[in-house]
N, C-alpha and C positions, 0 to 999 in steps of 0.2 A: 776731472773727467767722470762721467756717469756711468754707471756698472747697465740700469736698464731705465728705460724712456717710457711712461704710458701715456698712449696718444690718443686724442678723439674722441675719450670716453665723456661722459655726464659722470661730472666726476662732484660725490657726497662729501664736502669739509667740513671744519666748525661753522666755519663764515657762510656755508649755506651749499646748493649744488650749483654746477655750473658746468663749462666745457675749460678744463683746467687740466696743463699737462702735469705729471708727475714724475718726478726723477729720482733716482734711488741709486745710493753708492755700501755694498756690503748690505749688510741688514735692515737699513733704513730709509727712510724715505730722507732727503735733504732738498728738496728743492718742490714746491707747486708753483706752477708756471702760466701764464697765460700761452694760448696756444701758438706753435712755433718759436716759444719763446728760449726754452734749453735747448745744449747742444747736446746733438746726434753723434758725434766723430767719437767713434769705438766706443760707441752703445748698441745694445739693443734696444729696438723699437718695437714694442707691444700693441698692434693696434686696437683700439677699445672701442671701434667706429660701431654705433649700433646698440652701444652697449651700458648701462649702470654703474659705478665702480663705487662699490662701499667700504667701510671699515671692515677688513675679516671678521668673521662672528663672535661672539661670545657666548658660550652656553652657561651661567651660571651653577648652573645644578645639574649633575650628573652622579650614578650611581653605579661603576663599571664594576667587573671583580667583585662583587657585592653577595654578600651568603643571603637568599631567598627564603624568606620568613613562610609563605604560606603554606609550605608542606614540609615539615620540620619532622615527618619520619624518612623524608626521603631528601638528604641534605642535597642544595646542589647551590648555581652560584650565577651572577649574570655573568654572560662574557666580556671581555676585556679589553683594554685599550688599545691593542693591538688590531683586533675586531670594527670595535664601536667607531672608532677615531678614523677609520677609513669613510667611513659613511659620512662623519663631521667633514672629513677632506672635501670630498665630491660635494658637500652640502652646502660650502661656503664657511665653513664654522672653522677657527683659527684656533683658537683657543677654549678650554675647558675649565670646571673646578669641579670636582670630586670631592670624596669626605675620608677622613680620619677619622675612626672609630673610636673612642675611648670608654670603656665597659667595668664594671667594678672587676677589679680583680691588675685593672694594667694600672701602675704606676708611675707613669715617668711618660707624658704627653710628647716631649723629643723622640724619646721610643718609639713609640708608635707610629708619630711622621713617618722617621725613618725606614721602618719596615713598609709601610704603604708606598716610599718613592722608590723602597728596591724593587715592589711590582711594576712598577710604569719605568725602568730607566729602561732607553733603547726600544722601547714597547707603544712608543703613541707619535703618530702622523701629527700631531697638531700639538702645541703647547699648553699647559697645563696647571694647575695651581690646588690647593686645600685647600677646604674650611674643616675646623674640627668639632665633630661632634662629638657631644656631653651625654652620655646611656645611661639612667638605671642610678640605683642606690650609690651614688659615688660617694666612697671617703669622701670628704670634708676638705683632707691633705692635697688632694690633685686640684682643688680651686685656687691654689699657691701660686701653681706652677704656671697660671692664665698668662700675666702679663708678659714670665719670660717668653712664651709663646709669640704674642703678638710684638716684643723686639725682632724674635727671630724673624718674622714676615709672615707671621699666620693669625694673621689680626680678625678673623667671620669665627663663631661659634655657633651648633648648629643647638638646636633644643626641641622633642620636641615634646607638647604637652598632653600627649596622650597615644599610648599604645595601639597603633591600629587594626590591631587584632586582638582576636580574646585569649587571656592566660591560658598556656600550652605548656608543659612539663619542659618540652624539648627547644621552646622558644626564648630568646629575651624578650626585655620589655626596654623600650628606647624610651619609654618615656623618662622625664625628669619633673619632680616635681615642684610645684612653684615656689619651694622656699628654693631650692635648691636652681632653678630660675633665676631667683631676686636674688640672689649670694653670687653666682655668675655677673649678674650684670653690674653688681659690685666691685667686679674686681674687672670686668672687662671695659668700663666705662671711663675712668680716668687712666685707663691706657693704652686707650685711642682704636679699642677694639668695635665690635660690632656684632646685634646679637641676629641670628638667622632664625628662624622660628616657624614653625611646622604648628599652627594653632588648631586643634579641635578640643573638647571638652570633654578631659576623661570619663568624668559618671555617666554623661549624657551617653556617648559612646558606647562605653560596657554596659551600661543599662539595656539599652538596644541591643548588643548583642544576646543578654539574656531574656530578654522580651520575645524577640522573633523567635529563639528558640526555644519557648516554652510554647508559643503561636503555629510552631510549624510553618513558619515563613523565612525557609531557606533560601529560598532560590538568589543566583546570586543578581539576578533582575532588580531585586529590591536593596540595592547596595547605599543608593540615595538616601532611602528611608533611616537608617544604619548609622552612616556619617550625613549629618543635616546640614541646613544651611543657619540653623540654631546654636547649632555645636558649633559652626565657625563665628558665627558671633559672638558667642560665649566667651570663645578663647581668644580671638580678635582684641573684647573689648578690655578683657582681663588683663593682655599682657600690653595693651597701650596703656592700664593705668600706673600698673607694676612701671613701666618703662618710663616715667613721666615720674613716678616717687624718686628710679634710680638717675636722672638724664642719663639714659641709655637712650641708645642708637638702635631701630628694630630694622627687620626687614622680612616681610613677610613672604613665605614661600608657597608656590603654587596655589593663589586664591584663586576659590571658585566657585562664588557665591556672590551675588550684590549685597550680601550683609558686609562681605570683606572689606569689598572695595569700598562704599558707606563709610564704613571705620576707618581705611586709612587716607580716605579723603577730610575726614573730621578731626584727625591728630595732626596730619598737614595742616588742614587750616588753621589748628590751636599753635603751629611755629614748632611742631615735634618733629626730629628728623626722623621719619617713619615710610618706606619703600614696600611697594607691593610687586612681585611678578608672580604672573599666569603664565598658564601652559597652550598651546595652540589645540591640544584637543580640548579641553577645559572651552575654547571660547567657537570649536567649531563643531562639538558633539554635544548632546546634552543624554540626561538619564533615560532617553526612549529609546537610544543605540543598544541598551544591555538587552534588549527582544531580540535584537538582530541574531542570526547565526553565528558572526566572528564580533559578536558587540563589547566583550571583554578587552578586543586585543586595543582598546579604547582607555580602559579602567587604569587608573591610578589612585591614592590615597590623597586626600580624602576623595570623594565619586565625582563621577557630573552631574550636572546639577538640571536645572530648566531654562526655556527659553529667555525668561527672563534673566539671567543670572550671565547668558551668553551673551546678550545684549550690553549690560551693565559691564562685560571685559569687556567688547569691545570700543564700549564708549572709552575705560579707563587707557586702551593702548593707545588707539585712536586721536587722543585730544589730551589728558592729561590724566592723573590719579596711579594707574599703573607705571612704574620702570622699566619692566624689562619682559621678554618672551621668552620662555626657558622652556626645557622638557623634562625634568626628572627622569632622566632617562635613565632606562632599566630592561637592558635589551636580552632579549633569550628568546629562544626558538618557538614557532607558533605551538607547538604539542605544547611546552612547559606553560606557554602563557594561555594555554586555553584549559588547561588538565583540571583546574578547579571549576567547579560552579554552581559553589555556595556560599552565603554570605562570608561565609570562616576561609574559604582555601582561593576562592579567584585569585589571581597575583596581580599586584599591581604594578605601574609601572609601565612603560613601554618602550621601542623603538622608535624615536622619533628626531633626535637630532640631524640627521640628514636632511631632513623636510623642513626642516620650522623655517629656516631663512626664505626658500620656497613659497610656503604657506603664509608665511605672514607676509612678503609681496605681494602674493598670487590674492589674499581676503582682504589683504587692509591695504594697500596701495592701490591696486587696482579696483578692489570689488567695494569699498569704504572713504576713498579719498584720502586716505594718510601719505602725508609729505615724505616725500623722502626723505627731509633731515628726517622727520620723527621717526622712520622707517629705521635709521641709520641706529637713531638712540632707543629704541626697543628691544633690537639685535646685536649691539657692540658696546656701543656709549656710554650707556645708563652705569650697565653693570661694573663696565671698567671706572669708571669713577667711582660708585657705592664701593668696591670692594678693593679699591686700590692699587688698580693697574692702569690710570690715567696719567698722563698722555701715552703713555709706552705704547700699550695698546687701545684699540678702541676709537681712532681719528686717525685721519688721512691728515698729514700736516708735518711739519719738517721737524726731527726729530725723534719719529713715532717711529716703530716697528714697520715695513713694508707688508704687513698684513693684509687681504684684501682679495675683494671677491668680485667677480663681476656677473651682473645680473640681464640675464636676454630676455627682455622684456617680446619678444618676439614669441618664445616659443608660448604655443597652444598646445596641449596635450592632455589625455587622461593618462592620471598615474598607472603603470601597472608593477609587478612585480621585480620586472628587470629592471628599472629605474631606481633601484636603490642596491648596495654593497656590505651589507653587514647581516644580516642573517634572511630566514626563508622568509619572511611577511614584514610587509609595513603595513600598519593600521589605517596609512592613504593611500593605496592599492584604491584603484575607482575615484578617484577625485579628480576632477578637471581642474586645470592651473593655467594660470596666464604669467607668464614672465619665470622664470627659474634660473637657477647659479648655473654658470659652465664654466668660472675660470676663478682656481684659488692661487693666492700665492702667498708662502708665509714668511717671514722675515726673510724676503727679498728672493726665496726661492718657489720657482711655480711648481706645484705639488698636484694639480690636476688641471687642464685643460683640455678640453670639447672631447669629454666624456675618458680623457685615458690618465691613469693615477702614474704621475712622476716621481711624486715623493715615495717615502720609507720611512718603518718606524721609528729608525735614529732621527728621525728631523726636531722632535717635540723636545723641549725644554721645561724644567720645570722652573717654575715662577714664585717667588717670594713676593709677599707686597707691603706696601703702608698706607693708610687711608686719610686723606687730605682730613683737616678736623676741620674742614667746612662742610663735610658732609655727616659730621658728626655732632652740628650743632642745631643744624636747619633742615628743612627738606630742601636742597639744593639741585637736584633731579632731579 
């Protein structure tokens, strides 16, 4: 007998979309059906008439609870998954991955998991996972402890290769440097791990920051100029060679430059298994928005870039080259994210995971021609294979997680303020949208439908994973 029945929807599988019913007993999905085909007797029947039914989201990349770098005399912190994860609810988005910090000084990389899942237990609407990043002049000794990590189920390490701000007494410095890179991927590579990679070009970088500031060219308008689309070359092409000495596994985070995408369309072709995701501001703002009056609430590391570069994401989400649409989200209150604005203090980062599942139907489905599988695999699919939570999550298909969103291809709206649940501003406040989420449900339970939130933050689960080594060998996504 069937716990719940979804009927009538255009429903996204592996095998393609279709009008296929779905049945669910407990937390999963066990039965795709052709229509009238499962039984109803002491079900519920969800009608989906009208309606999209995709994989519940994936956000790859999020930064909740996070200590905010740009104003390091006035410590504070983004909000938290209690917060953010409602917005992921109403937004379609099921699941999350966060980061684990590791900084010279911690020892013991279980540690530190530990203490980051005591922030989120009972505290997130939606299910949730690590990657762990590598900070800063690390002993030598904590690259030991990599592989036990990836048995435990925290198989993505984050890196990145270049500090996004300029040395601050009160700051750290994330970067890592590329011996210390290539020693990573040494120990992360034959043990079925996977490197995540935040690519700009430290000299190039700091360079620029001391340039414009001996130029008197603060403004934070010119943040482009600052992080380039050289810089992402640089480091682009750096660490696909680095990765190709190690056969390591890369995966590159928030490109946003056609130099990127270029790159990791050229190690794909060379049989490197090398992943790109972009950001939906990245592919629908470009570096003219920082004139704007709210054009910050835009900005992320590295910047936006030019039209061209917009183009070149959307070709990669669109058709091939990119994996996955993610946000680096980094959500805080409009005063916090507007309080800088200079090349040194702007914050990056933004609120945006509510939207992207929205957004990226509303530009690339509708406004672009993207299928809805590839719809499906930009926003759920991609990521839950690269990172190890395929089939669980990420497919509509029997045995999967009851994850799932469904999309009203019906509505027309401009965005405004009340259309979003996590803090005072969305940066797509004024966008018009065609099609958006109105109905989540996560492992088998409906957490938001037509506009009113059911769930609670005990619903989220944290997630361990392991990454098939077929996506460790090839670009296989």
């Amino acid at each position: 007998m069937l716990d719940t029945v979804i009927a009538n929807g255009q429903v996204v599988t592996p095998q393609g979309a279709g009008a296929w019913e779905i049945g669910i007993k407990g937390e999963q999905i066990v039965a795709v059906g052709l229509p009238g085909s499962l039984p109803r007797e002491g079900a519920r029947v969800i009608d989906a008439a009208g309606k999209i039914v995709v994989p519940g989201g994936i956000d790859p990349h999020t930064h909740l609870a996070h200590a905010i770098m740009s104003h390091p005399d006035q410590p504070s912190a983004t909000l938290g998954p209690e917060d953010d994860t409602r917005g992921m609810a109403y937004g379609g988005t099921t699941t999350h991955i966060d980061f684990v910090y590791v900084r010279p000084g911690v020892d013991n990389i279980q540690a530190a998991i530990e203490q980051r899942a005591a922030r989120w237990k009972s505290n997130s609407h939606v299910d949730y996972a690590y990657h762990i990043t590598l900070s800063g002049m690390l002993d030598l000794k904590i690259f030991e402890q990599v592989p036990e990590a990836i048995r435990a189920g925290y198989p993505s390490f984050k890196v990145f290769t270049t500090s996004v701000l300029p040395p601050h007494p009160k700051r750290q410095s994330n970067r890592l440097d590329f011996g210390r890179i290539g020693y990573t991927m040494e120990k992360v590579a034959p043990a079925g791990g996977l490197m995540v990679v935040h690519g700009e070009d430290e000299d190039l970088v700091q360079f620029n920051y001391e340039r414009f500031r001996h130029e008197g060219r603060m403004d934070g308008a010119n943040m482009h100029l600052v992080h380039t689309k050289l810089s992402e070359l640089l480091a682009f092409r750096r660490t696909v060679a680095l990765a190709r000495a190690h056969s390591a596994a890369v995966y590159f985070v928030h490109t946003s430059a056609k130099e990127g995408v270029d790159t990791i369309a050229e190690a794909r072709g060379n049989g490197q298994p090398v992943y790109g995701e972009t950001l939906h501001q990245y592919a629908c703002f470009n570096a003219e928005y920082y004139k704007t009056p709210r054009g910050f609430c835009s900005h992320t590391y590295p910047s936006l870039k030019f039209p061209e570069d917009q183009e070149a994401l959307w070709r990669g989400l669109v058709h091939d080259g990119l994996a996955t649409l993610a946000t680096d989200e980094y959500p805080t209150s409009l005063e916090l994210k507007l309080r800088g604005r200079t090349i040194e203090d702007v914050t990056g980062g933004n609120v945006g995971a509510e939207a992207r599942m929205g957004i990226g139907y509303s530009e690339g489905v509708v406004k672009r021609g993207m299928t809805l599988e590839r719809y499906a695999d930009i926003t759920a699919t991609n990521a839950a294979k690269i990172f190890g939570l395929y089939p669980r999550k990420g497919a509509v298909a029997v045995g999967s997680d009851a994850d799932l969103a469904f999309i009203d291809p019906s509505v027309r709206k401009t965005l405004v303020k009340e259309d979003f649940h996590v803090t005072d501003y969305s940066p797509w406040e004024g966008w018009s949208v065609t099609g958006w989420p109105v109905f989540t449900m996560l492992r088998g339970k409906v957490i938001v439908d037509a506009g009113k939130l059911l769930g609670t933050t005990s619903d989220g689960k944290q997630l361990t994973r392991k990454i098939d080594p077929v996506m460790l060998r090839r670009p296989a996504c």
